[in-house]
Structure formats: C-alpha cells, structure tokens
C-alpha positions as CSV (number, residue, x, y, z in Angstrom):
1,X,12.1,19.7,-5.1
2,X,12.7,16.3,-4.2
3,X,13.6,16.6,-1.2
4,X,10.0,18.3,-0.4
5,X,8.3,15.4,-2.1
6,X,9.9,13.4,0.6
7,X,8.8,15.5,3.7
8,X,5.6,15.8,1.4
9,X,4.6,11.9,1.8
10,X,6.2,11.3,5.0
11,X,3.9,13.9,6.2
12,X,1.1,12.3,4.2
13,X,1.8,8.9,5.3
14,X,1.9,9.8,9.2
15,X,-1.9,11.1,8.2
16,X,-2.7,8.3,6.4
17,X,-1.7,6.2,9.4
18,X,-4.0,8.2,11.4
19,X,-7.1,8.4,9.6
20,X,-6.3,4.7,9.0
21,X,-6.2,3.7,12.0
22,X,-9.6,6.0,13.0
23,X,-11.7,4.2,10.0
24,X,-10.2,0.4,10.9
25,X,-11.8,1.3,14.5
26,X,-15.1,2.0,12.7
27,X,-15.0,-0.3,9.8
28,X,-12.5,-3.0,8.8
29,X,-9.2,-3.1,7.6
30,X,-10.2,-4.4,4.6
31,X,-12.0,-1.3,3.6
32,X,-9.0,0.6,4.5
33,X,-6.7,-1.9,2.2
34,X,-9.1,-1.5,-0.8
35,X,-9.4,1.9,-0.2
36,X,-5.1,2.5,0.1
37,X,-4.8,0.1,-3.1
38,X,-7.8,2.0,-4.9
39,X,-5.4,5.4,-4.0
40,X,-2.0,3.4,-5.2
41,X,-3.9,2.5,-8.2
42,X,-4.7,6.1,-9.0
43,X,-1.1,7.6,-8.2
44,X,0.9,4.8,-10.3
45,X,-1.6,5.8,-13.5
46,X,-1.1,9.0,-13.0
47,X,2.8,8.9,-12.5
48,X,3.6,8.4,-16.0
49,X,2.0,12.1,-16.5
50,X,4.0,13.8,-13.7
51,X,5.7,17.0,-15.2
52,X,5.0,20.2,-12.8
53,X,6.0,20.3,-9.5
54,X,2.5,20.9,-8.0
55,X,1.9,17.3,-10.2
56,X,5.2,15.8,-7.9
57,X,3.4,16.7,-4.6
58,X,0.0,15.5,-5.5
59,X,1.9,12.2,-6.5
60,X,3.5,12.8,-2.9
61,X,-0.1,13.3,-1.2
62,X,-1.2,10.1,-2.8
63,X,1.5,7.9,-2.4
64,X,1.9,9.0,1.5
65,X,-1.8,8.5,2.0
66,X,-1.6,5.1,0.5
67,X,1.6,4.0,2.2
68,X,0.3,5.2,5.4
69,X,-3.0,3.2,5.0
70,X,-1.0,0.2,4.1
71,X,1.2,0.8,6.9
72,X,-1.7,0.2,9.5
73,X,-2.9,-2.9,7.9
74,X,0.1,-4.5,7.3
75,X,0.9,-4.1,11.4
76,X,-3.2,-4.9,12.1
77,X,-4.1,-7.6,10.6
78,X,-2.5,-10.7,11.4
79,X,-2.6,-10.0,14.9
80,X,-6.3,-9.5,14.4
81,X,-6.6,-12.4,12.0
82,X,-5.1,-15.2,13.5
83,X,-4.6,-14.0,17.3
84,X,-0.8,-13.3,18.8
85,X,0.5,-16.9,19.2
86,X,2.3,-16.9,16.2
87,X,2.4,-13.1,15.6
88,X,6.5,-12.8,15.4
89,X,6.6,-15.4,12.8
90,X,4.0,-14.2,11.0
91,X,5.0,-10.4,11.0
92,X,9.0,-11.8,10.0
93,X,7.8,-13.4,7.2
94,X,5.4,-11.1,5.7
95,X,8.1,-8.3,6.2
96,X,11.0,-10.4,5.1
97,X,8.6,-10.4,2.1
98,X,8.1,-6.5,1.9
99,X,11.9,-6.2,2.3
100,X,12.5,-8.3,-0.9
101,X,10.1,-6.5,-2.6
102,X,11.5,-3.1,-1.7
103,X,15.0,-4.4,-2.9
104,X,13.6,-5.8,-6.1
105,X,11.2,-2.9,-7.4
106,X,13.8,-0.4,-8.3
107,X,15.8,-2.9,-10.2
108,X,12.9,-4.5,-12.4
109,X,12.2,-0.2,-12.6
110,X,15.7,0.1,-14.0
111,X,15.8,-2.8,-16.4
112,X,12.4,-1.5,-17.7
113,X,13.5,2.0,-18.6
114,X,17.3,0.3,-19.9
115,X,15.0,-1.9,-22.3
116,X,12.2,0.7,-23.4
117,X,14.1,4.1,-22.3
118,X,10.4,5.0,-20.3
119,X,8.9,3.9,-17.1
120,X,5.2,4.5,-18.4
121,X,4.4,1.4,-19.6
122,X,6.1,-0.3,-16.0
123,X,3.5,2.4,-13.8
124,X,0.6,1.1,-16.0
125,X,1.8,-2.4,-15.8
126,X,2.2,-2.1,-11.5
127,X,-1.0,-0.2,-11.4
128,X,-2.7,-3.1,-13.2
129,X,-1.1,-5.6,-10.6
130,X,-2.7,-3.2,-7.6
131,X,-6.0,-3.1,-9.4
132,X,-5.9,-6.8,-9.4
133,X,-4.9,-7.0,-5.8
134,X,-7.8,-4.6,-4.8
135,X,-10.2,-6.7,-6.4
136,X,-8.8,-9.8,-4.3
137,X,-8.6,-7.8,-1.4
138,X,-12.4,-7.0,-1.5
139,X,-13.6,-10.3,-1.9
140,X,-11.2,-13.3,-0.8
141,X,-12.8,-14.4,2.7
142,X,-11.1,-14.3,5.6
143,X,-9.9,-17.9,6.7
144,X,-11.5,-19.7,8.3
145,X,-10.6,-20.1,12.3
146,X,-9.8,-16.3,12.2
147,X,-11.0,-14.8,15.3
148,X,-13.3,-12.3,15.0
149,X,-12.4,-8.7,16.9
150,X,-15.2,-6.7,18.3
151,X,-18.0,-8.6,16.0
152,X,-15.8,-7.7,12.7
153,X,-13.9,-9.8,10.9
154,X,-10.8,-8.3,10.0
C-alpha cells in the first residue's frame, strides 16, 4: 500500500506543478502558496484520522497537490522577486534551508511519538504552524525594490 501512496503523490505533485504553474501565469504565486499551505493545512489535520487505505491516498492526493504547488513557488519566486543577479545564492540558501528541514522533521516526528506514543498531537501542532504561515503568506508585502513581472507582483 505504501508503495502506491508513493506513486499516488508523485503523480499528484507532477499535477500540482502543472496546474501551479498554469494559475501563477494567470494570478500570483502568492495565491498559489496560500492556496498549497491552505491544502497542507487540510491534509496534516486530517492525518491523525488516517485508517483505510482509500483515507492513505486521499492523504496522498493532498500532500502531492500541495508539494507540487510548493514546488513551483519555491523555484519562482525569488527569481521573480528580486531579479537573477543573485539568484544562485539565493536559491542555495533557501534550499540548504529546506534540506535541514527535511533532515530535522522526521526526527522531532520520532521524539514526539517516543514521548507521547502518538503523532496526533505533532500533525495538529505542524498544521497550526502552516495555518500560521498561510496567514503571513497572504498578507506580508512584498519588499520593497522587488521587480514587478508582467504588472504583478510576485
């Protein structure tokens, strides 16, 4: 089964590129990150509640979709931000970022379920933190001196 749940959200997330990418042409990245974070929000509340298999590959849909979203912005944004000048230090930061992130999740994950013996509270707690981040998302300006692309901000 897990092995599906893979395939499940790679596919997803190869969508959720797509249509990404198709709605940042039309509207803004930030729409699509509040939008991917509003999704991430949904599946971490829900994950706590996964028990059927048809439950694991909604979770997979979701998660996929989201990543996928994320995906685009994460590659979009500075470039459209702040211009290329700077790009490669810019995009080796934030992902030495991501990287550390990805390395540090499962282990604050296993300490949570070693102390408590469930991961509920920790998928509650996370989806809190993306709700939060949404809400900046949506409403911390752009800098200022970012260039504007096509007569959108990023």
């Amino acid at each position: 089964m897990y092995h599906r749940a893979l395939a499940v959200s790679a596919i997803t997330a190869l969508a959720g590129n797509f249509a990404a990418g198709a709605f940042a042409d039309r509207g803004s990245l930030r729409a699509v990150l509040v939008a991917a974070l509003g999704i991430l929000t949904g599946a971490l509340g829900a994950l706590a509640h996964v028990t059927t298999v048809p439950q694991v590959m909604a979770q997979a849909v979701a998660m996929g979709v989201a990543g996928g979203f994320v995906t685009v912005v994460f590659f979009s944004f500075w470039g459209r931000a702040y211009g290329r000048l700077h790009l490669g230090r810019i995009q080796g930061a934030a992902q030495g970022m991501t990287v550390l992130a990805s390395a540090v999740g499962p282990l604050f994950l296993a300490a949570w379920v070693d102390a408590t013996g469930s991961y509920a509270a920790a998928f509650y707690m996370l989806a809190a933190v993306v709700v939060a981040l949404g809400v900046l998302a949506a409403v911390v300006p752009i800098p200022a001196g970012a260039r504007a692309t096509r007569g959108r901000t990023a």
